[in-house]
N, C-alpha and C positions, 0 to 999 in steps of 0.2 A: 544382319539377319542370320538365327541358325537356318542351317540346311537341313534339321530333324526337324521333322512335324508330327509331333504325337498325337495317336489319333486314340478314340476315346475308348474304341473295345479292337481289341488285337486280332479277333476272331472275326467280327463283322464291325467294322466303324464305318461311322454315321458322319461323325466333321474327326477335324483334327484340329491345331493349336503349333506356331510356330512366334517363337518372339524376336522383336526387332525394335531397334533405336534409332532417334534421332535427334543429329548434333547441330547447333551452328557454325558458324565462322569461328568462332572462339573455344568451339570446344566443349559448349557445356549441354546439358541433356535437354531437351525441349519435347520430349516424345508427347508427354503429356498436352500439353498445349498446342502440337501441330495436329490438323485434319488431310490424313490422305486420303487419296483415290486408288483404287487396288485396279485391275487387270479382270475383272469378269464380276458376275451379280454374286456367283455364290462364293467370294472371298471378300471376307469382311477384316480390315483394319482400325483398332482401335485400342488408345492409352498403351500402346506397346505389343499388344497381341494381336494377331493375324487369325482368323477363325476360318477354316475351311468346310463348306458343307458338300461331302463327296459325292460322286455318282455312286448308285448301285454296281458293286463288281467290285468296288475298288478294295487292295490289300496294301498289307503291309509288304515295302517295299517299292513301291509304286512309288515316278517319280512328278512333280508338278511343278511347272515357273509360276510364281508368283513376281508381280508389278507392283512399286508401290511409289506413288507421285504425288509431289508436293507439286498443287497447280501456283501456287502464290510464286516461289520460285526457279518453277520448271523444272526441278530436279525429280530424277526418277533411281529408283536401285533396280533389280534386278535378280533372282534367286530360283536356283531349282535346290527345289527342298523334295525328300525321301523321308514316304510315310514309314514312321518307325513304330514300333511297340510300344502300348500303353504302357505312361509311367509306374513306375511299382517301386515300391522301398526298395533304395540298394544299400543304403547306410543309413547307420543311425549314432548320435552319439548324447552322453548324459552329462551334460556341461556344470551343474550342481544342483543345492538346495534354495529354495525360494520358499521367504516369508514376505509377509508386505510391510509387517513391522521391524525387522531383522531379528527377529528373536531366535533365541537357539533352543533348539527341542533336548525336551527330556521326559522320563518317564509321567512328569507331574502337567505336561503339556496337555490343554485340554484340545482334541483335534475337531470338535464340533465348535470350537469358540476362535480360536486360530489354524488356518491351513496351511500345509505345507505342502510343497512342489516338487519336484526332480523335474527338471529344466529340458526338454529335451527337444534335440534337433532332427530331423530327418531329413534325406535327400533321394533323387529317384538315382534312375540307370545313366540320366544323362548330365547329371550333378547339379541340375535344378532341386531348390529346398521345394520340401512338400510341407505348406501350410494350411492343410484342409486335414481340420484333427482327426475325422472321421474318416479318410484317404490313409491317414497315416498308421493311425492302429490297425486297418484291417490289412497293413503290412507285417506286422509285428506280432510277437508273441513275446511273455515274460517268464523268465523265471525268480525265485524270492530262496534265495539260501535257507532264512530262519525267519521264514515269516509268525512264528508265536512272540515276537518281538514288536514286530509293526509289519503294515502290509501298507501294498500300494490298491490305487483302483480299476476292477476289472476283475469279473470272476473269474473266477481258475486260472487257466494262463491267458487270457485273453488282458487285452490291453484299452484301458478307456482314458483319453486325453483328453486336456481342458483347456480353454483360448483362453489365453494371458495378454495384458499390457502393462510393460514393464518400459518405464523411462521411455515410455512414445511408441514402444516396437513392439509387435506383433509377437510372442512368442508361446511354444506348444509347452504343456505339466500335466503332468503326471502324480495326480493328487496322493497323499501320505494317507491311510487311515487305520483303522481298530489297532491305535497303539494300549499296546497291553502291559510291557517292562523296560528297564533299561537292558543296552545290549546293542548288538549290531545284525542288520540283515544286509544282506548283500543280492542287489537289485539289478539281473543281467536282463535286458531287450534284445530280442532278436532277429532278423528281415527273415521275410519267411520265405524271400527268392533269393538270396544270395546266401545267406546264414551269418550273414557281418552281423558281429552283435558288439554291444557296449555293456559293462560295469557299475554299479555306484552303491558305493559301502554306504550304507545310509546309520550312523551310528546314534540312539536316545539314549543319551547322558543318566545318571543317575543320579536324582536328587538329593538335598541333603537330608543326611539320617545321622540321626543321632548316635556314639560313641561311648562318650565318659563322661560320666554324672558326678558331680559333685555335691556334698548336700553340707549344711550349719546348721546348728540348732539354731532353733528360735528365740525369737526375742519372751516369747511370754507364750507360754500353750496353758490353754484354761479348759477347762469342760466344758461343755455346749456353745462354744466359740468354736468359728474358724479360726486353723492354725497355718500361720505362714512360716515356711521353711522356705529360708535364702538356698537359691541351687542354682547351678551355674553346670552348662551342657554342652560338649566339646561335637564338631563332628571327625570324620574320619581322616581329615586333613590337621585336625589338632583347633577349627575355629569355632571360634562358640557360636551358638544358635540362640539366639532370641526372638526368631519365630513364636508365638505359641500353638498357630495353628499346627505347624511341623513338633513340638514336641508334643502335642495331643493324639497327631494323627496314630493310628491304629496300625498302622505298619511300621511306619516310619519312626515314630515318638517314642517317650518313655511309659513305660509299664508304672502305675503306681499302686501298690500296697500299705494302706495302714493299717496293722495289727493284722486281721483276717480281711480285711476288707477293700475289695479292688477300688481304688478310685480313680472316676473317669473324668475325662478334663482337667488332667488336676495340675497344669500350669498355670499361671496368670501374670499379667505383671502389675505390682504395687502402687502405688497411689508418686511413691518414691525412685518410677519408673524402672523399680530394678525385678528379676526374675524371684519368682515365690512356686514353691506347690502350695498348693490350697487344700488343706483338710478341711470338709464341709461340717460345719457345727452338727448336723445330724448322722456324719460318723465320728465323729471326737465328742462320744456322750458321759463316758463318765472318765473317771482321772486315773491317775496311777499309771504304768512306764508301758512304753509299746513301742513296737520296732518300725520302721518306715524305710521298705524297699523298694526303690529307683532301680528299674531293669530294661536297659537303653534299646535300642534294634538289633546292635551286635555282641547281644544278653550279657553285656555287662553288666555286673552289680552295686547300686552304692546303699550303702544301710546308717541308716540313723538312730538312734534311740531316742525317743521324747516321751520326755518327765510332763503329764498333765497335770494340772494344778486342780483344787477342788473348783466349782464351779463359783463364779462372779457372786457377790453378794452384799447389801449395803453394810458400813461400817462405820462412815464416816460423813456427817454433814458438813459442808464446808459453810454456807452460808447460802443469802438470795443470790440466784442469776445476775440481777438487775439492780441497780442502786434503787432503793424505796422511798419517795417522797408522797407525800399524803398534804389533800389539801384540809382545811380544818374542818371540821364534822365529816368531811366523807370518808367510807369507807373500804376497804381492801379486802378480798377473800384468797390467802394464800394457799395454794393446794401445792400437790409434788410436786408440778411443772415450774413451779417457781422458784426451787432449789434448787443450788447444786450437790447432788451426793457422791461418795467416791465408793469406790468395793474394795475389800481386802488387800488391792494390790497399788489402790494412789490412784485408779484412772474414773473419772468422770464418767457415771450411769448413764444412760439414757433413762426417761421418765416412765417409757413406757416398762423397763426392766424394773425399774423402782417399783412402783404398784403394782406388778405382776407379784414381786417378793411382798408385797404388803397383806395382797389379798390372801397368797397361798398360805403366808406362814403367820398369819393375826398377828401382824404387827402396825404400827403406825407411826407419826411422829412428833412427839412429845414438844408442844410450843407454853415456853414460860415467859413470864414478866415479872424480875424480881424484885424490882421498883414502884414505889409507892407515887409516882408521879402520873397525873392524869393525860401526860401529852398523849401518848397513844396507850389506850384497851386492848385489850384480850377479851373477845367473844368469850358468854360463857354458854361455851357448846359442850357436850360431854368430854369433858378431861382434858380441853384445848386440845385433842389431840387431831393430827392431818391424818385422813384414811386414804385409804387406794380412791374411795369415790367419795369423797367427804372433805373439803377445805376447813378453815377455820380464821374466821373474820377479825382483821384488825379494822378498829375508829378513831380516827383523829379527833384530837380535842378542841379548844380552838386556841391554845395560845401555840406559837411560833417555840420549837427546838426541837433537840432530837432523845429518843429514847430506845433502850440495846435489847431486845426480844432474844431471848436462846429457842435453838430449835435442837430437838436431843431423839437418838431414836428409841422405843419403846415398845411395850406391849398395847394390842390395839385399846388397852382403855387405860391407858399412859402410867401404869406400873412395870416395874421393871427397865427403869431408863438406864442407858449405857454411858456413863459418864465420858467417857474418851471419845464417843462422837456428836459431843456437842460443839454448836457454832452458833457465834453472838451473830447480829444482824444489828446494823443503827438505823432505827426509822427516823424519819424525818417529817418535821410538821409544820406547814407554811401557811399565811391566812391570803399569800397572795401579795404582801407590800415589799417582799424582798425582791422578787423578779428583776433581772438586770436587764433581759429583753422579751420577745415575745417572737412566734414565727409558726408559719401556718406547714402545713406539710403538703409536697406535694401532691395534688389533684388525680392529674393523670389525665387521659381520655374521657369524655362521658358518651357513652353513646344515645343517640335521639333514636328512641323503637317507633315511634310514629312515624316518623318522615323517613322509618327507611317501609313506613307498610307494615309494620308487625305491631306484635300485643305491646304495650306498659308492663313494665314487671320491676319488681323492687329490687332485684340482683342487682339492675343495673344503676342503682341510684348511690353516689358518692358522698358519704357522711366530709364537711369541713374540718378538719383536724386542727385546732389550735392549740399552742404549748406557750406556758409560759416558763425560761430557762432563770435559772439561779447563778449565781456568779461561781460553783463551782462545775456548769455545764449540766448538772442535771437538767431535764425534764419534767413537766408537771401539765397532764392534760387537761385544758381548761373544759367548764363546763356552758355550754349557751343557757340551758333550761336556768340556771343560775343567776344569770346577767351576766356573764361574766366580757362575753362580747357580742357583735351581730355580723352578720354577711347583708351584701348589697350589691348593686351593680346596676351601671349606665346605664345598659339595655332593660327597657322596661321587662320584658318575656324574662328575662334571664335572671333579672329582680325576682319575681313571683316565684320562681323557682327554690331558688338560693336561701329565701328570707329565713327561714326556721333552720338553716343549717345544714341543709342537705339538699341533693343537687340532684332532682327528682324532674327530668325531662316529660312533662306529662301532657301535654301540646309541641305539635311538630312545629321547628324553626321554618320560615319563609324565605331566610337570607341568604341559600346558599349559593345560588347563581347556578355557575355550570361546575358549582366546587361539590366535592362529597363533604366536606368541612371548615368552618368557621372558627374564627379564636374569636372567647368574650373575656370584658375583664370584670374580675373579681373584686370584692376588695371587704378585709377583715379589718373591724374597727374595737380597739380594744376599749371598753366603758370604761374601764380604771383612770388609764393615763389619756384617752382619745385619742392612741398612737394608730394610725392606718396603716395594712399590711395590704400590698396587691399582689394579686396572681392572674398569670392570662389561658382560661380554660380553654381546652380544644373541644369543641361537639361536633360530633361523627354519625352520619347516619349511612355509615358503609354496614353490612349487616352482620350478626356473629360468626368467625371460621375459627377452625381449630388452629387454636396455637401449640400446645400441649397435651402429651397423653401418659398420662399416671398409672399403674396396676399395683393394687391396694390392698388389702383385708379388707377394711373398712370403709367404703366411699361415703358413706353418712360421716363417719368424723374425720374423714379429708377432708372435706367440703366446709365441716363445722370448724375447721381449724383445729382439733385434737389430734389425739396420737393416733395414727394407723401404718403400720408398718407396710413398707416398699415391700411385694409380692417378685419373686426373681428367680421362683423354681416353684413346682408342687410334683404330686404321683398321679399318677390319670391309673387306677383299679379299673376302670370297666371293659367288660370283655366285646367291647365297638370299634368300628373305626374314630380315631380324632377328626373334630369338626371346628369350625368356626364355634360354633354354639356349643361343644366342649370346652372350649377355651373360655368363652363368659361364664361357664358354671361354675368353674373352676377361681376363678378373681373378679376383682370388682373393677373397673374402667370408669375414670374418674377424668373428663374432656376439660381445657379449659378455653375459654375464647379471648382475643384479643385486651376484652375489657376485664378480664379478670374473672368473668362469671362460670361458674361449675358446673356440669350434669353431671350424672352416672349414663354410663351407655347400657341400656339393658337387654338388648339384641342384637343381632346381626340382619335384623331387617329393613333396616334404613328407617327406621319410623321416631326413632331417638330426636329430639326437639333440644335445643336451649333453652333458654327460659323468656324469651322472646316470641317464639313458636316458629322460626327457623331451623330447618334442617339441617343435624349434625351433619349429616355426607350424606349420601346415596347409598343403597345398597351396594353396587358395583365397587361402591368407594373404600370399601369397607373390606380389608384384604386380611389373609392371613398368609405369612411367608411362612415356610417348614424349610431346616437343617439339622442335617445327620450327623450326630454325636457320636453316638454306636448304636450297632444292632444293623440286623437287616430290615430296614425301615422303608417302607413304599410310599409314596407320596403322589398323587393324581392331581389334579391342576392348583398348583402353587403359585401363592400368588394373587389367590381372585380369591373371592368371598364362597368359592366352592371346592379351596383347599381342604384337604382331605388325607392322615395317613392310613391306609388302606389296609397296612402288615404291619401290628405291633408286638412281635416276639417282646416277652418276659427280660424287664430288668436293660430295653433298650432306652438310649436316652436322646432325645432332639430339642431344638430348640426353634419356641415360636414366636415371632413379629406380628402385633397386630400392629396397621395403618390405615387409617382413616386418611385419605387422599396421598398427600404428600409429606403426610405427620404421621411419622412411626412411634410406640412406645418402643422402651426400652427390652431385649429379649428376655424370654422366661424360660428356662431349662424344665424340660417335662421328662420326669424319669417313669417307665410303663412299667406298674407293678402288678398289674392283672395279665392283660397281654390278651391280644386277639388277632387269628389267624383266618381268612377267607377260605385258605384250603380245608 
């Protein structure tokens, strides 16, 4: 037992506090586990402490015996104990940093997401630890060398501690906060009755920044193309950075100029996993030589010069996409998407660039048949020629071979054909007796809209695909309206369904038990050979949820399966806050579900349906995420369907997430070319 008994106010105490142990025969501590009896009512013994409630009069200094008896085996101690002075910090010491991840701090540390500690110990007068945090700071004062570095908690020099458990133990921190830079502050405590103080250099690292840029030309710089420059970025230690957040960042990262034009974001990495800057097609507009400077954090310079080419344009037909086989009398309407065309430089159009050049510059593309053979025709449409919105019809005839069609490009009324970009095409014409096999194409899922409770709708009905194959692999889709074959199946319900070809769930199934789903079998009977083809359909009456989310131009010819280009940036002009409902103005949101089926999302009010009459999500459900590209960009609840940028300074640029539940699309970069201010 000590012989100090600290009592609780040094001026007038009320009880005091003396601590004491208990060993057995062996030696080992059992304090906790034994029950004594003390020597009088107002001495209480218990778990190691002795609690004294004094008389009125009593001071410090004052002496008292205390008793304390183990009745089980009669043993008793004995102690005069001296009321001594309330404990008060007399040391303190800063034993290190504490993370709970181990992570080491730097400028780039976010202190709201990870905290940091300075560990600290205290002791009073009589070399008992003070583990009562609020005991402990109102002993202490701080001082902070270079607190515009980081600071600790606790205003001014006051000291505010936080209860730690670390590996089992109890221990006092001293929380890190409003770090500002890299650099060192030096973080001294002080007792505020003895003046013992302690030290800890608390040093934030500084992240990596970029050095020495390296830059290549490019493989091909075209006009209204992005342009990829290979570039490779050292930091200050000599290692390369393939971060791209670190070489976008606005402090840290590299500065990029093309010609006159700042551009932002402009790392990326390749498809070919290697580092690119990206010139965005809408500053690389027209051609001819411009400079490209890379200007790192520690204003190094690197400069490129790129040679733009004139811009993409067709030259050259290569021939059809797809090998063309035709059954006898029917017919084929070949439009641009059917070809392939190349541009000036050898690389493969896209379709939707094809007819873009069609429309703008009245040209088309000149289809000949220089053969007097009747296997396959040439529609006589104006000029045979293919327009931007205009096909042009081939018909098989009906005997069995193949025939070479040219497809040539021209003026829209097929004068003026450019001999150098013509390409043969061999059609092919089958009555059906060559077929080496036959084979149905995967089903899929069908969904049952009755039995899951919702409307009938034709989205969800699955057309039978039958092909019959030629012995060099082609394809040739049969026709049922023809005879060509029929659909069937065991199950009566699923018979009625099937017969005509299409797999139109139009009564709810009964059989599902406690399953959401059932397999039926199918089974395709070819009339020709009577060769039977089976397959085992799944029907599902789990209900539509989004699987997929698209941002489009076009959601009518997403949906239709035409060309609509992937939306991945626009300008927001208006002088408003951005909303949710700026975001749908701006693109078109193209949902898909499980089964394959399409809506347009047309608000942000939850009211959006499948074609079922189940709800895409919820409103709630229905979020937009905001990220700060540049600019000083305010942002008010991000994240929820009542995200919001608040401060859109002029020419800043962010980027936004729409998500429907757990399904996000892909992000769209919003550059603010109007700009609006609340102030």
């Amino acid at each position: 037992m000590s012989t100090d008994a600290v009592v609780d106010n040094t001026a007038s105490p009320k009880t005091a506090t003396v601590s004491y142990q208990v060993k057995n025969q062996y030696g080992e501590d059992i304090t906790k586990a034994t029950t004594l009896q003390t020597n009088g009512s107002s001495i209480v013994a218990s778990n190691g402490v002795v609690t004294l409630t004094l008389a009125s009069g009593a001071k410090v200094g004052d002496k008292l015996p205390i008793t304390l008896i183990d009745v089980a085996s009669a043993k008793s101690a004995t102690q005069v104990v001296t009321l001594s002075a309330a404990s008060t910090v007399a040391d303190v010491a800063i034993s290190g940093i504490y993370n709970k991840d181990g992570k080491n701090l730097n400028e780039d540390t976010v202190l709201g997401t990870d905290e940091f500690y300075l560990l600290v110990d205290v002791k009073d007068q009589y070399g008992n630890a003070i583990t009562d945090k609020d005991v402990a700071a109102a002993g202490l004062v701080k001082y902070e060398a270079n607190p515009t570095v980081i600071q600790t908690e606790g205003e001014g020099n006051k000291v505010t501690l936080t209860d730690l458990t670390i590996n089992g133990k109890k221990q006092l921190g001293l929380k890190l906060t409003n770090l500002q830079k890299a650099g060192e502050n030096q973080v001294t405590l002080i007792s505020t009755t003895t003046g013992k103080s302690a030290s800890y250099k608390v040093s934030v690292a500084e992240a990596t920044r970029t050095d020495v840029v390296n830059l290549s030309a490019p493989a091909l710089a075209v006009a209204k193309e992005d342009i990829l420059v290979p570039a490779s970025v050292l930091d200050k230690d000599g290692k390369a950075i393939t971060d791209v957040k670190v070489l976008n960042d606005a402090q840290k990262g590299v500065k990029v100029t093309f010609g006159t034009t700042q551009v932002s974001n402009a790392f990326v990495k390749g498809e070919d996993g290697n580092l690119y800057i990206k010139v965005p097609a809408g500053t690389n507009t027209a051609d001819g030589v411009f400079p490209l400077v890379a200007q790192s954090s520690t204003f190094k310079v690197a400069t490129a010069t790129i040679k733009v080419e004139k811009a993409a344009v067709p030259t050259t037909v290569r021939g059809l996409k797809d090998p063309l086989t035709l059954v006898a009398k029917k017919t084929k309407t070949i439009n641009v998407s059917d070809l392939v065309v190349e541009d000036q430089f050898g690389r493969v159009m896209k379709s939707a660039d094809v007819t873009k050049y069609l429309q703008d510059n009245s040209k088309g593309i000149l289809v000949k048949d220089n053969t007097d053979s009747d296997i396959v025709t040439v529609a006589a449409s104006p000029n045979h020629v293919i327009k931007y919105d205009e096909g042009v019809v081939l018909t098989a005839g009906t005997k069995n071979g193949t025939e070479t069609i040219q497809f040539v490009l021209a003026d829209a009324d097929g004068k003026n054909p450019i001999a150098a970009s013509t390409a043969d095409a061999t059609i092919r014409v089958t009555n059906g007796s060559e077929y080496v096999s036959y084979e149905v194409a995967p089903i899929g899922t069908v969904y049952d809209e009755v039995a899951a409770g919702n409307s009938d709708n034709d989205a969800y009905d699955k057309v039978v695909k039958v092909y019959g194959v030629l012995a060099d692999g082609s394809k040739v889709l049969l026709n049922k309206a023809d005879g060509d074959y029929t659909v069937s199946s065991t199950n009566d319900t699923f018979n009625s369904d099937v017969a005509d070809g299409t797999i139109d769930v139009a009564d709810a199934y009964t059989s599902y038990g406690d399953n959401n789903e059932i397999k039926l079998p199918l089974t395709v009977t070819i009339n020709a050979t009577g060769q039977k083809l089976t397959q085992e359909v799944t029907i599902s009456k789990v209900a539509p949820k989004v699987t997929k989310i698209d941002v489009v131009e076009d959601a009518d010819a997403f949906i239709a399966g035409t060309s609509s280009k992937v939306v991945d940036k626009f300008d927001y002009a208006k002088a408003e806050p951005f909303t949710l409902a700026s975001y749908l103005a701006n693109v078109n949101v193209v949902v898909t579900d499980q089964y394959g089926a399409q809506v347009e999302l047309t608000s942000a009010d939850g009211k959006d349906t499948f074609a079922d009459g189940t709800a895409v999500v919820s409103q709630a459900q229905t979020t937009l995420t905001l990220s700060k590209v540049s600019g000083n960009l305010v942002f008010t609840g991000n994240g929820t369907n009542k995200a919001t940028v608040t401060e859109l300074p002029k020419d800043s640029v962010f980027n936004a997430v729409l998500s429907l539940g757990a399904v996000s699309a892909a992000p769209v970069k919003v550059t603010v070319t109007g700009g609006y201010l609340s102030k």
